[in-house]
N, CA, C, O and CB atoms as a CASP TS submission, in Angstrom:
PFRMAT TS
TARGET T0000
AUTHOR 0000-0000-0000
METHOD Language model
MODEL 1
PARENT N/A
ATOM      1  N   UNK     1       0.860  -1.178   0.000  1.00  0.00           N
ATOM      2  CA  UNK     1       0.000   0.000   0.000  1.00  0.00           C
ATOM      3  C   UNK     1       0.896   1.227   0.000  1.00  0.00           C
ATOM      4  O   UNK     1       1.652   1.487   0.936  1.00  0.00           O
ATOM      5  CB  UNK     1      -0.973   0.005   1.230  1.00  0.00           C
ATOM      6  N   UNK     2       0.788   1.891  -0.980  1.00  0.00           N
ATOM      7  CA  UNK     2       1.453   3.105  -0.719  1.00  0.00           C
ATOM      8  C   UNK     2       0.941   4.398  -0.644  1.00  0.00           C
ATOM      9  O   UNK     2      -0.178   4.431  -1.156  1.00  0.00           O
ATOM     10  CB  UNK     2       2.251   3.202  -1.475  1.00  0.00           C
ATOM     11  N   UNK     3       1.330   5.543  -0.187  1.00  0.00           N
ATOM     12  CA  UNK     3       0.757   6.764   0.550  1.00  0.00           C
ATOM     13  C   UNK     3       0.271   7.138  -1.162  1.00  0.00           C
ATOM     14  O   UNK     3       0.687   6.879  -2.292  1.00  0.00           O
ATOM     15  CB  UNK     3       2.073   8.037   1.673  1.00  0.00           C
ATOM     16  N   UNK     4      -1.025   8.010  -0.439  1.00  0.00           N
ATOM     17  CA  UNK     4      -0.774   8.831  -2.020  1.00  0.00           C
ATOM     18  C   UNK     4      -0.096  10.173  -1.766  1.00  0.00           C
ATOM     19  O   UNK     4       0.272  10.818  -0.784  1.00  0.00           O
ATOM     20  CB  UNK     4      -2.356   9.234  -2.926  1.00  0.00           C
ATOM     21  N   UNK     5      -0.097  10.303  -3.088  1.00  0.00           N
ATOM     22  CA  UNK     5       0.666  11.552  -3.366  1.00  0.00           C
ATOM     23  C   UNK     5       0.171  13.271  -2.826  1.00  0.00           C
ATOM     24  O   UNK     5      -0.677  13.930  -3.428  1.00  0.00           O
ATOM     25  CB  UNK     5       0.697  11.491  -4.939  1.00  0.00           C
ATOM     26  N   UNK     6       0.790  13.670  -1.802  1.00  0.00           N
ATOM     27  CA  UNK     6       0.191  14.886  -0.992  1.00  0.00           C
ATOM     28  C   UNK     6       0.298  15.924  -2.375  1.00  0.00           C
ATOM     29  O   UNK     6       1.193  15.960  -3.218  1.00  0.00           O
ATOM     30  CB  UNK     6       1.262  15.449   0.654  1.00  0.00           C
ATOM     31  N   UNK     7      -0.989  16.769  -2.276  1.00  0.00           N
ATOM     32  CA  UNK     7      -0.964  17.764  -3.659  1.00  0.00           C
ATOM     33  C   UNK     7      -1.142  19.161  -2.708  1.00  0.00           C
ATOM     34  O   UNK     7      -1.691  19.325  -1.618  1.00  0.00           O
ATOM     35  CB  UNK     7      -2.530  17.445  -5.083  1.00  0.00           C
ATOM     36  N   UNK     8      -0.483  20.020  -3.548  1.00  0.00           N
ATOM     37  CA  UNK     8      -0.626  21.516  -2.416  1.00  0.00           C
ATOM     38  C   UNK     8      -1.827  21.976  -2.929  1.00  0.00           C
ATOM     39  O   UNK     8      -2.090  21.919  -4.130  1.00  0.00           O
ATOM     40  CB  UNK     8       0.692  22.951  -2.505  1.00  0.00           C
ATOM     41  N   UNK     9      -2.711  22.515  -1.928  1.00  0.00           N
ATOM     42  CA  UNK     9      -4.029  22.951  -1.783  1.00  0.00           C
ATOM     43  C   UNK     9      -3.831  24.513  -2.241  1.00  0.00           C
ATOM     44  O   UNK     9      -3.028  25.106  -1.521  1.00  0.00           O
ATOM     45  CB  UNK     9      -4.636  22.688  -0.203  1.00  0.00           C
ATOM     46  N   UNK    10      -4.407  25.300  -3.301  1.00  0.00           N
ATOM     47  CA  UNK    10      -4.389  26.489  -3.216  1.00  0.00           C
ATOM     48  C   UNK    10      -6.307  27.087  -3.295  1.00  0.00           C
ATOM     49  O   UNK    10      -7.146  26.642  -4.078  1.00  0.00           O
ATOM     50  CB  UNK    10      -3.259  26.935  -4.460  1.00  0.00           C
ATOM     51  N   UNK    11      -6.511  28.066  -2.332  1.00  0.00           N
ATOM     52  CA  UNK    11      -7.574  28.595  -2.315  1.00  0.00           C
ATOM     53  C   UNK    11      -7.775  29.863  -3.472  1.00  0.00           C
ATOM     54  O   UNK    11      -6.918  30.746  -3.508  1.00  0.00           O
ATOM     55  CB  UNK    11      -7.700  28.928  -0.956  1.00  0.00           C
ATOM     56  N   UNK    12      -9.138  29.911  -4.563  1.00  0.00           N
ATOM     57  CA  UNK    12      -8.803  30.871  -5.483  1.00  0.00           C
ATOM     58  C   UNK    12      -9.046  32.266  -4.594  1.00  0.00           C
ATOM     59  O   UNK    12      -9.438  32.491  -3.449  1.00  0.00           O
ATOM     60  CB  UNK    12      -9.727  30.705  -6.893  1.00  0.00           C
ATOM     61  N   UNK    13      -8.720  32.871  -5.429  1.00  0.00           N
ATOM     62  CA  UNK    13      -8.657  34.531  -4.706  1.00  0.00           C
ATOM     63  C   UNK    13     -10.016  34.948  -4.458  1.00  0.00           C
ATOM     64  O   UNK    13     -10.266  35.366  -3.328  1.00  0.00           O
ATOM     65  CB  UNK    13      -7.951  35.830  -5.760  1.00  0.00           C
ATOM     66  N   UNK    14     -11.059  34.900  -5.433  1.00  0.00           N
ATOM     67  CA  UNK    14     -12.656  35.168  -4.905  1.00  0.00           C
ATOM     68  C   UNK    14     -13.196  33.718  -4.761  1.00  0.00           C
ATOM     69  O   UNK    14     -13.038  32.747  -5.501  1.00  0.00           O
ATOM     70  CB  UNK    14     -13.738  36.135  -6.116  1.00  0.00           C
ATOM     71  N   UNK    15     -13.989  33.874  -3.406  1.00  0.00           N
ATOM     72  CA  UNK    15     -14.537  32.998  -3.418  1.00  0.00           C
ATOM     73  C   UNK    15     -15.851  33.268  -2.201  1.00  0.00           C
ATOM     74  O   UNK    15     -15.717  33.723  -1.065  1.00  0.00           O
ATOM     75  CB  UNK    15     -13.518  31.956  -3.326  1.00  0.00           C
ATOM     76  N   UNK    16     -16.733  32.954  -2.680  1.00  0.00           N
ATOM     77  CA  UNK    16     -17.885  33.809  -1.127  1.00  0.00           C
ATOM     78  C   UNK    16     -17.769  32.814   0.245  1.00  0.00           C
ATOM     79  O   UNK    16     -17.343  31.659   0.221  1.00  0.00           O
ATOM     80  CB  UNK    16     -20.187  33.808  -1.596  1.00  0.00           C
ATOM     81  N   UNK    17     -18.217  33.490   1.359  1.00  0.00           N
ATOM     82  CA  UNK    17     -17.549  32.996   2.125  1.00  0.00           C
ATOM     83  C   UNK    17     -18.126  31.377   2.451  1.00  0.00           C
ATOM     84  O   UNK    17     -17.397  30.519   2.949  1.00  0.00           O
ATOM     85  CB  UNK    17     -17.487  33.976   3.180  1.00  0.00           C
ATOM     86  N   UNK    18     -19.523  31.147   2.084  1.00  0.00           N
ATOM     87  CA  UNK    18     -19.986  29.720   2.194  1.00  0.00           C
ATOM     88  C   UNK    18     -19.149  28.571   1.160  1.00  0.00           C
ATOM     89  O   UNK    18     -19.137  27.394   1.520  1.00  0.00           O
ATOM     90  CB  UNK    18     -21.634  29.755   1.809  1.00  0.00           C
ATOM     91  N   UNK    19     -18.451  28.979  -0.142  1.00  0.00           N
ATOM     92  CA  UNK    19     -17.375  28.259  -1.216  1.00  0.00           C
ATOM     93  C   UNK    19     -16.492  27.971   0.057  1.00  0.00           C
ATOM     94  O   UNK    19     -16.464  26.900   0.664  1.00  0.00           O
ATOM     95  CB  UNK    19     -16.526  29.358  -2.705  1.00  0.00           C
ATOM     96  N   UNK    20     -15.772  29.112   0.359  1.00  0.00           N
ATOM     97  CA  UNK    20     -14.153  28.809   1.183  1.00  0.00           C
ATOM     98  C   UNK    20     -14.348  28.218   2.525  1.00  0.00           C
ATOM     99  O   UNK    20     -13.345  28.073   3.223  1.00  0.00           O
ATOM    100  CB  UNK    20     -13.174  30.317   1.519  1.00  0.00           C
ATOM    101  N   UNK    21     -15.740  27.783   3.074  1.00  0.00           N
ATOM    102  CA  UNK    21     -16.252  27.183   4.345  1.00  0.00           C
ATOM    103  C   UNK    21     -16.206  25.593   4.118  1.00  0.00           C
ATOM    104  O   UNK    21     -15.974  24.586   4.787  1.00  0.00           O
ATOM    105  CB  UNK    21     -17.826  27.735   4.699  1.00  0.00           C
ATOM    106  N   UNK    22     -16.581  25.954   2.708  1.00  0.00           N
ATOM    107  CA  UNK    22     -17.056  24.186   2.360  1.00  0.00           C
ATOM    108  C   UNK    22     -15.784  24.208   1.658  1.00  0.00           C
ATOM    109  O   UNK    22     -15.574  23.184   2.308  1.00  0.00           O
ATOM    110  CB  UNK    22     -18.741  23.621   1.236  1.00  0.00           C
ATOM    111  N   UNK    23     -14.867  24.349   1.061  1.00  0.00           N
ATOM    112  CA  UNK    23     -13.299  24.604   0.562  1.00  0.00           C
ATOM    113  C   UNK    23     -12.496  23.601   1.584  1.00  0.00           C
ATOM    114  O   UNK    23     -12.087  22.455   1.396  1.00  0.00           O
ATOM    115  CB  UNK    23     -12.702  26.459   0.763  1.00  0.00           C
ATOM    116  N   UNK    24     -12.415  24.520   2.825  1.00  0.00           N
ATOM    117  CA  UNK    24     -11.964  24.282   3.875  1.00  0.00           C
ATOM    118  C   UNK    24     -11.884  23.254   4.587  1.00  0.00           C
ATOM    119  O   UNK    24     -10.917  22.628   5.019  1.00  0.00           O
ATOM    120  CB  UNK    24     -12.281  24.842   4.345  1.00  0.00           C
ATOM    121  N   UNK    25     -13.557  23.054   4.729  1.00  0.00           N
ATOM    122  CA  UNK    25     -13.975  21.456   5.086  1.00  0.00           C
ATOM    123  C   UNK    25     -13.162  20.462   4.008  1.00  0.00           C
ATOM    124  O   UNK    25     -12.648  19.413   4.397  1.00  0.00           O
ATOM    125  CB  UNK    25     -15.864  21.179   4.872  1.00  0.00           C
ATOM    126  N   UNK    26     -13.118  20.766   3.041  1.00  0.00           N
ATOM    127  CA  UNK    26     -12.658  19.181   2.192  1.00  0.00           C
ATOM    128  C   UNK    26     -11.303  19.417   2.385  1.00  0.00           C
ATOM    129  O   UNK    26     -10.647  18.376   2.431  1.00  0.00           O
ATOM    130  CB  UNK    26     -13.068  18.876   0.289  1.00  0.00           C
ATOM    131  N   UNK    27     -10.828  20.187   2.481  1.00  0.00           N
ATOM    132  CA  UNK    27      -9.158  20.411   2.975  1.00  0.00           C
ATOM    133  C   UNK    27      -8.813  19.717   4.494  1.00  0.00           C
ATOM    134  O   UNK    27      -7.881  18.951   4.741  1.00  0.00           O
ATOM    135  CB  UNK    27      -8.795  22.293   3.154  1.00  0.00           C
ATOM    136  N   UNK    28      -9.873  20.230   5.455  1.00  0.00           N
ATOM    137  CA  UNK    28      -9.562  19.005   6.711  1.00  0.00           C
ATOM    138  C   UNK    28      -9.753  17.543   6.345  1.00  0.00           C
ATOM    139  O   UNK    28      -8.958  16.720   6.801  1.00  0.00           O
ATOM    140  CB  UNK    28     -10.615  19.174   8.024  1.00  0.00           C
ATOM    141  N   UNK    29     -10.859  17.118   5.468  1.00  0.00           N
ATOM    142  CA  UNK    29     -11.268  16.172   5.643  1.00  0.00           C
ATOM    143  C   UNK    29     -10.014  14.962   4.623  1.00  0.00           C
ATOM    144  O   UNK    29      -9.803  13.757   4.755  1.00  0.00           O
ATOM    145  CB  UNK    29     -12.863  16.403   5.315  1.00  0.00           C
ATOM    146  N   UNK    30      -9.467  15.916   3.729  1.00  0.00           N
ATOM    147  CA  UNK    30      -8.166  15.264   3.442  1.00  0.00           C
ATOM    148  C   UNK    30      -7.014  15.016   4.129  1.00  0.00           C
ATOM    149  O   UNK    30      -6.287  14.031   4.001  1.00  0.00           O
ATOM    150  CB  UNK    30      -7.746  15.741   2.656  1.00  0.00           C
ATOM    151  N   UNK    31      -6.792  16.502   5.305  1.00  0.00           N
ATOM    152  CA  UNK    31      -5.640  15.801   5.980  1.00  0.00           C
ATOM    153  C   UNK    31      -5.940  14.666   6.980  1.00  0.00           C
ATOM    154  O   UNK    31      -5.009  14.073   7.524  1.00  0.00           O
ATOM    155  CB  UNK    31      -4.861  16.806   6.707  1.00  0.00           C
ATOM    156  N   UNK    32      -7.406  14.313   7.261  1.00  0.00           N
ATOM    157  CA  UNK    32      -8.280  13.474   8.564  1.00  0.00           C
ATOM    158  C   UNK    32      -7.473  11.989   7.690  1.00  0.00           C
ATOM    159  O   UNK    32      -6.498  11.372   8.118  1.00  0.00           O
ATOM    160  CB  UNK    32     -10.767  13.632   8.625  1.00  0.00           C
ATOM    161  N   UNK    33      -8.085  11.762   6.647  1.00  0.00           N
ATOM    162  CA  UNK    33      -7.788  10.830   5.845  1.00  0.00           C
ATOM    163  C   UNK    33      -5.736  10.400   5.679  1.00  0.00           C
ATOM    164  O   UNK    33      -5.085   9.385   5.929  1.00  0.00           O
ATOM    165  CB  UNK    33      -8.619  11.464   4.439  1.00  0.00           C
ATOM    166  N   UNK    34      -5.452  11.453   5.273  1.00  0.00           N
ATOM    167  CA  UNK    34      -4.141  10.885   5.347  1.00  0.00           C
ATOM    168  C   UNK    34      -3.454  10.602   6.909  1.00  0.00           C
ATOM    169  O   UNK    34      -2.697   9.633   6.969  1.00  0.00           O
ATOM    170  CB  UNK    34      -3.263  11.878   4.533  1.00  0.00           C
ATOM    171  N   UNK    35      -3.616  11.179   7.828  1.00  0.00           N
ATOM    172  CA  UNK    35      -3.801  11.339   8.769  1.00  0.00           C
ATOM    173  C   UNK    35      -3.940   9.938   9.533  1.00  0.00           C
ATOM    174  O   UNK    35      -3.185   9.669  10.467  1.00  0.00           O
ATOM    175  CB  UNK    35      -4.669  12.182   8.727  1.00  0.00           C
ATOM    176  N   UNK    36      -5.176   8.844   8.994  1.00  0.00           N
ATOM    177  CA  UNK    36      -5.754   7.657   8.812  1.00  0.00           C
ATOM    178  C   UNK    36      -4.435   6.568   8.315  1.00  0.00           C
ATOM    179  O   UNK    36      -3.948   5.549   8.804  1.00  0.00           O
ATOM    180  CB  UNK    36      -7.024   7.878   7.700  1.00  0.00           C
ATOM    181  N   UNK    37      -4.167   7.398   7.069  1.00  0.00           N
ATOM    182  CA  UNK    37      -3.509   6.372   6.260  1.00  0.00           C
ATOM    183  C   UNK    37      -2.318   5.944   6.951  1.00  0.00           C
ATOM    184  O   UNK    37      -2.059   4.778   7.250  1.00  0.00           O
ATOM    185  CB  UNK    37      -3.165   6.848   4.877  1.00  0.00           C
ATOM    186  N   UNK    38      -1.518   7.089   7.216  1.00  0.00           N
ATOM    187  CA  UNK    38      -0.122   6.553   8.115  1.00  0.00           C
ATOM    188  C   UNK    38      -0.368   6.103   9.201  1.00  0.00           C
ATOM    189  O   UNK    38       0.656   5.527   9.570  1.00  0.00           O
ATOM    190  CB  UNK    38       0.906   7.504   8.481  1.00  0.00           C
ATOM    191  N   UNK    39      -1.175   6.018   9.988  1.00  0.00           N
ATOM    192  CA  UNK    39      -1.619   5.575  11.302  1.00  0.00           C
ATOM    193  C   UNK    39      -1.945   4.044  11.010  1.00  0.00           C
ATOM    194  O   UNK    39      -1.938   3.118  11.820  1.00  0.00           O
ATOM    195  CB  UNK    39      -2.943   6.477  11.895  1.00  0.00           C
ATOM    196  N   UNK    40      -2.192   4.017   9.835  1.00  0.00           N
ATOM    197  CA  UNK    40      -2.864   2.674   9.671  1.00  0.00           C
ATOM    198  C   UNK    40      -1.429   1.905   8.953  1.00  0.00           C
ATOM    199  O   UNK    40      -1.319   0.681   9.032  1.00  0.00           O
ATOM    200  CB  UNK    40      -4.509   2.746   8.541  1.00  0.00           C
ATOM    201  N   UNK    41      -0.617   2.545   8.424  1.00  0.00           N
ATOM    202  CA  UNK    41       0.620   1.987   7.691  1.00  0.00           C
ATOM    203  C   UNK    41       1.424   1.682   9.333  1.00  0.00           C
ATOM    204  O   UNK    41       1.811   0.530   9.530  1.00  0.00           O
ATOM    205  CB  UNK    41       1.551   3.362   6.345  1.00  0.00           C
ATOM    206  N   UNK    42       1.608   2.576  10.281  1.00  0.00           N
ATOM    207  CA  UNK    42       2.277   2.266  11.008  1.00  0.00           C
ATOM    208  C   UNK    42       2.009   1.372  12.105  1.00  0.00           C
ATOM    209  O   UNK    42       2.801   1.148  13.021  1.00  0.00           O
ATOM    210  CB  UNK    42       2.623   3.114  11.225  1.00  0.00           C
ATOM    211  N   UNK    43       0.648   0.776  11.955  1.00  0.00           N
ATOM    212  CA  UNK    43      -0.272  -0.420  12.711  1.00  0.00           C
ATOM    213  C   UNK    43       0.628  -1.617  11.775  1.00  0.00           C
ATOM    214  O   UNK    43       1.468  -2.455  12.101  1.00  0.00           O
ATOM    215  CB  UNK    43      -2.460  -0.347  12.379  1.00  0.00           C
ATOM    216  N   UNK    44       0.126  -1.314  10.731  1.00  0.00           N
ATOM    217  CA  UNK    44       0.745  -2.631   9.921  1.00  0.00           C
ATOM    218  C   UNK    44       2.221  -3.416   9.836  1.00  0.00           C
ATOM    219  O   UNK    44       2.550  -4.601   9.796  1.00  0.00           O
ATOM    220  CB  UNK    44       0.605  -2.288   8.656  1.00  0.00           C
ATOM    221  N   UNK    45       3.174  -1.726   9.827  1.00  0.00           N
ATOM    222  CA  UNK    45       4.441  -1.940  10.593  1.00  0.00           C
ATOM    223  C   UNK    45       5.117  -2.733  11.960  1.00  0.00           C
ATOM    224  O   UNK    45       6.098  -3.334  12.401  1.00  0.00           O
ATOM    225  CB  UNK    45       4.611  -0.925  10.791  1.00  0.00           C
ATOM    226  N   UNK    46       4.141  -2.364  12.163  1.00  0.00           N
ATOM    227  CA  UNK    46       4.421  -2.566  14.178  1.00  0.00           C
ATOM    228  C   UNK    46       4.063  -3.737  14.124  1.00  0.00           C
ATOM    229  O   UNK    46       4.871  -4.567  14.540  1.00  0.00           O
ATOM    230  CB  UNK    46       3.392  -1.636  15.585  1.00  0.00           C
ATOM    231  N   UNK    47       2.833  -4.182  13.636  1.00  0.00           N
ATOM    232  CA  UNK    47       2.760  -5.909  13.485  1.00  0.00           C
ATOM    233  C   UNK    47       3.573  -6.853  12.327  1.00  0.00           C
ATOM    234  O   UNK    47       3.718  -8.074  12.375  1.00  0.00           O
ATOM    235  CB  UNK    47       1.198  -6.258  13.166  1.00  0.00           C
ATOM    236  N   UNK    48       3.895  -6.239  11.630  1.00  0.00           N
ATOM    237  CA  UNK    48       4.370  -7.108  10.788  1.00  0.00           C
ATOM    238  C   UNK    48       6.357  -7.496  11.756  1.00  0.00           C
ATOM    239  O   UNK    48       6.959  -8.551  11.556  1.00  0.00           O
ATOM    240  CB  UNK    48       4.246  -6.150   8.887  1.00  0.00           C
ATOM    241  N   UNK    49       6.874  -6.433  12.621  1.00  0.00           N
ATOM    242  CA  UNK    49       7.872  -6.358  13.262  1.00  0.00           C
ATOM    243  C   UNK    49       7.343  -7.307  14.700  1.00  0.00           C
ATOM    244  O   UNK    49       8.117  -8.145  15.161  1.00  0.00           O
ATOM    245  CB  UNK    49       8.308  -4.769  13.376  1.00  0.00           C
ATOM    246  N   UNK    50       6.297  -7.134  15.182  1.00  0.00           N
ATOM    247  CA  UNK    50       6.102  -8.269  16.111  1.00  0.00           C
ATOM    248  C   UNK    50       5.932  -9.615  15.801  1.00  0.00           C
ATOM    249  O   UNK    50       6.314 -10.499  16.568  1.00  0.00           O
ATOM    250  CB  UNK    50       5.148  -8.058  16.766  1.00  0.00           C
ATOM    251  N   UNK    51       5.348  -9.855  14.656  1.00  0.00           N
ATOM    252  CA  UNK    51       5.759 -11.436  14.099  1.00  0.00           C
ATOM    253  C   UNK    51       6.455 -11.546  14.004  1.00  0.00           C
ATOM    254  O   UNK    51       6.802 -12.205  14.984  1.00  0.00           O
ATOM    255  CB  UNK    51       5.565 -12.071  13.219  1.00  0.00           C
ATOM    256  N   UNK    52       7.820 -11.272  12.986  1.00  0.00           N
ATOM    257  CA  UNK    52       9.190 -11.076  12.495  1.00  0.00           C
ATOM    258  C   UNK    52       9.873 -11.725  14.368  1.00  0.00           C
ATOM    259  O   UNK    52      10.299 -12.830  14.702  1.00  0.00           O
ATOM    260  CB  UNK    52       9.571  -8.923  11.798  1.00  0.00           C
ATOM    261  N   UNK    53       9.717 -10.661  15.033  1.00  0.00           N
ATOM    262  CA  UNK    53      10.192 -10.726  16.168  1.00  0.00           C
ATOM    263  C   UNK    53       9.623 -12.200  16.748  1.00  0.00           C
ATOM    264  O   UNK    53      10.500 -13.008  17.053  1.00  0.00           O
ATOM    265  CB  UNK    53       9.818  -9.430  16.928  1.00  0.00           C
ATOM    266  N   UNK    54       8.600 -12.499  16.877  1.00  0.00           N
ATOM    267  CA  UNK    54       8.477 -13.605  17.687  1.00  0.00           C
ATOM    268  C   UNK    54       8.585 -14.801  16.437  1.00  0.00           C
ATOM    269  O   UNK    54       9.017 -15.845  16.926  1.00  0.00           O
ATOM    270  CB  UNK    54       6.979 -13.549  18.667  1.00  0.00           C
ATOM    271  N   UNK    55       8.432 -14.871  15.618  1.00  0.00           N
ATOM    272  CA  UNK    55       9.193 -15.754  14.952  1.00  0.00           C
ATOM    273  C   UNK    55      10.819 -16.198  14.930  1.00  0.00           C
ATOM    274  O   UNK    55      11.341 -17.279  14.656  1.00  0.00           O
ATOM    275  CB  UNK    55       8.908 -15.395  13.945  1.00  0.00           C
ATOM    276  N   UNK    56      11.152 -15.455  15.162  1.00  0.00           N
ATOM    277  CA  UNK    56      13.030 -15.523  15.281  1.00  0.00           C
ATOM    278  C   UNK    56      12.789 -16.186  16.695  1.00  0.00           C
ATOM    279  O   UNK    56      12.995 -17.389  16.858  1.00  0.00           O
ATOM    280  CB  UNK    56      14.237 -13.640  15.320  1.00  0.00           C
ATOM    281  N   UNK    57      12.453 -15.563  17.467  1.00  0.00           N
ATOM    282  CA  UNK    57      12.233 -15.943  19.329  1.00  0.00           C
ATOM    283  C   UNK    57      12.072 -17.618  19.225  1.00  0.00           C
ATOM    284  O   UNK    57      12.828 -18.540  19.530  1.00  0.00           O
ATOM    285  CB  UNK    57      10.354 -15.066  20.265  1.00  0.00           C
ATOM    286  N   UNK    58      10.840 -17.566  18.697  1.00  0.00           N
ATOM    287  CA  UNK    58      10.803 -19.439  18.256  1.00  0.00           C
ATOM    288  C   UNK    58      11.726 -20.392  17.597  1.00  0.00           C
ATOM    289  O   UNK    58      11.844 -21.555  17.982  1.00  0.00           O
ATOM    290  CB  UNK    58       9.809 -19.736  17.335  1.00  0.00           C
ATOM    291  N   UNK    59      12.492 -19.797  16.425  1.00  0.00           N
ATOM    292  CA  UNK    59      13.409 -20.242  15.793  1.00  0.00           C
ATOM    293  C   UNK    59      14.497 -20.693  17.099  1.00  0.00           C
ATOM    294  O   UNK    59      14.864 -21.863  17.210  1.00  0.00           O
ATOM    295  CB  UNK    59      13.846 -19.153  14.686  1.00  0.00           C
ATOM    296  N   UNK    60      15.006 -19.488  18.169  1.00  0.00           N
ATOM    297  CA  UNK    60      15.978 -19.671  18.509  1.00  0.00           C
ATOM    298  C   UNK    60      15.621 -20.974  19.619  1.00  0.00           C
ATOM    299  O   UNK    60      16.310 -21.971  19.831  1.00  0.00           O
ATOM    300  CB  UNK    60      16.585 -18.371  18.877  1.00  0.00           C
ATOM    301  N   UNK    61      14.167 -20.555  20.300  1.00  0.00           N
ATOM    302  CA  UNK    61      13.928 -21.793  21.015  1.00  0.00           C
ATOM    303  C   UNK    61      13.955 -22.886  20.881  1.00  0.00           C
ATOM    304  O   UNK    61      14.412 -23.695  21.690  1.00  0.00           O
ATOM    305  CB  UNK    61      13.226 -21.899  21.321  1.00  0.00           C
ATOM    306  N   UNK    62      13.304 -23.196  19.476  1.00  0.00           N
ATOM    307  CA  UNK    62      13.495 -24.865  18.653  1.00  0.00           C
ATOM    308  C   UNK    62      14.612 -25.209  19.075  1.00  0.00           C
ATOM    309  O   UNK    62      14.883 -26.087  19.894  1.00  0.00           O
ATOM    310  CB  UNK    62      13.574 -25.045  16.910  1.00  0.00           C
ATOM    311  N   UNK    63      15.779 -24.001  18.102  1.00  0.00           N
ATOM    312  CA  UNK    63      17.512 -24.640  17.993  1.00  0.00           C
ATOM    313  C   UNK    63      17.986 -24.483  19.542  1.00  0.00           C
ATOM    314  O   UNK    63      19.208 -24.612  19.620  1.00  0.00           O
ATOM    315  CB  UNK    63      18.807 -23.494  16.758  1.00  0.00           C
ATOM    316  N   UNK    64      17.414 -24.262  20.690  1.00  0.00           N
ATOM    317  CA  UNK    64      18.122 -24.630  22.029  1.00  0.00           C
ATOM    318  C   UNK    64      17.427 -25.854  22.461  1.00  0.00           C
ATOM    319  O   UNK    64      18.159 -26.627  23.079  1.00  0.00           O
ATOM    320  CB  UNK    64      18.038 -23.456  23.209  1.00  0.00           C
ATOM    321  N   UNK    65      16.176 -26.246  22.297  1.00  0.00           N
ATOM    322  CA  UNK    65      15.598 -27.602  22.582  1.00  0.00           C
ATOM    323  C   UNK    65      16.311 -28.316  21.716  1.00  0.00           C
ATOM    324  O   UNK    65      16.987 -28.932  22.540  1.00  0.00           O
ATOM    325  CB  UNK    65      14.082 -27.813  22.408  1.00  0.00           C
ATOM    326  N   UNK    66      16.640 -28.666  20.785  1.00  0.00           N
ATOM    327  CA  UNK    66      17.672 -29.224  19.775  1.00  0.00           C
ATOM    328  C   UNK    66      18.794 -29.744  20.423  1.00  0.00           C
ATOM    329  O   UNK    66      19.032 -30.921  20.695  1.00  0.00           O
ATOM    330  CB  UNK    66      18.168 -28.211  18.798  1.00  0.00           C
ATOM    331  N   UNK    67      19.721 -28.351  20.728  1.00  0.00           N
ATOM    332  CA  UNK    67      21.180 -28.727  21.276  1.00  0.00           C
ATOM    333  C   UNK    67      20.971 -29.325  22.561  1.00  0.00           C
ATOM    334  O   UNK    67      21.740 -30.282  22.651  1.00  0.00           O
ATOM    335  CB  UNK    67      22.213 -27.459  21.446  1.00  0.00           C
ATOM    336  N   UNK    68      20.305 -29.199  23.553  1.00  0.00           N
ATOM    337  CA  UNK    68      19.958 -29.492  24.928  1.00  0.00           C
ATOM    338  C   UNK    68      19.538 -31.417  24.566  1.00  0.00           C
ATOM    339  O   UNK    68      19.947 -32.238  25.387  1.00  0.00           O
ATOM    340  CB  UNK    68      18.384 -28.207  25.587  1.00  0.00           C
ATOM    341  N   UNK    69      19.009 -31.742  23.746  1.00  0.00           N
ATOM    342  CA  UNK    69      18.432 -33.038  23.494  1.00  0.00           C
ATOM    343  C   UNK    69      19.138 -33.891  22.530  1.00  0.00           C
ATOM    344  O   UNK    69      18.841 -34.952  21.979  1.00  0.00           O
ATOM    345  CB  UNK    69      17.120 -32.885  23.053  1.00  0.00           C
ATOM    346  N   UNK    70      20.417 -32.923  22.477  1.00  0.00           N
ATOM    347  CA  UNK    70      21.040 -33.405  21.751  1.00  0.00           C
ATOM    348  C   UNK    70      22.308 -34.190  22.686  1.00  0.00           C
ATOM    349  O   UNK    70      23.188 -34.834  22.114  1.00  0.00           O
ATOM    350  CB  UNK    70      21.302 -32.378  20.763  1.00  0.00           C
TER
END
């Protein structure tokens, strides 16, 4: 999954003030969203490093029940 691409927001010069209210709103509601996205990339991170991690943990346990029974 990759981030999308952040685009710079420019507001036009006229705009009445109910346009640049509702403007505005979709401007939060994009950073809410990306906001989402890395939060959710760095969930996925963090678990994919706690398997990783307890997988090795097991590996090493096998190979000491191994040498010990050996």
């Amino acid at each position: 999954m990759s981030a999308p691409k952040l685009e710079k927001v420019e507001l036009p010069i006229r705009l009445s003030g109910l346009e640049k209210t509702h403007r505005l709103i979709m401007i939060e509601k994009h950073k809410e969203i990306q906001f989402m996205i890395l939060c959710d990339q760095i969930r996925l991170n963090d678990f994919k490093k706690q398997r990783a991690d307890r997988q090795r943990d097991e590996r090493r346990e096998k190979r000491f029940k191994n040498v010990t029974v050996d």
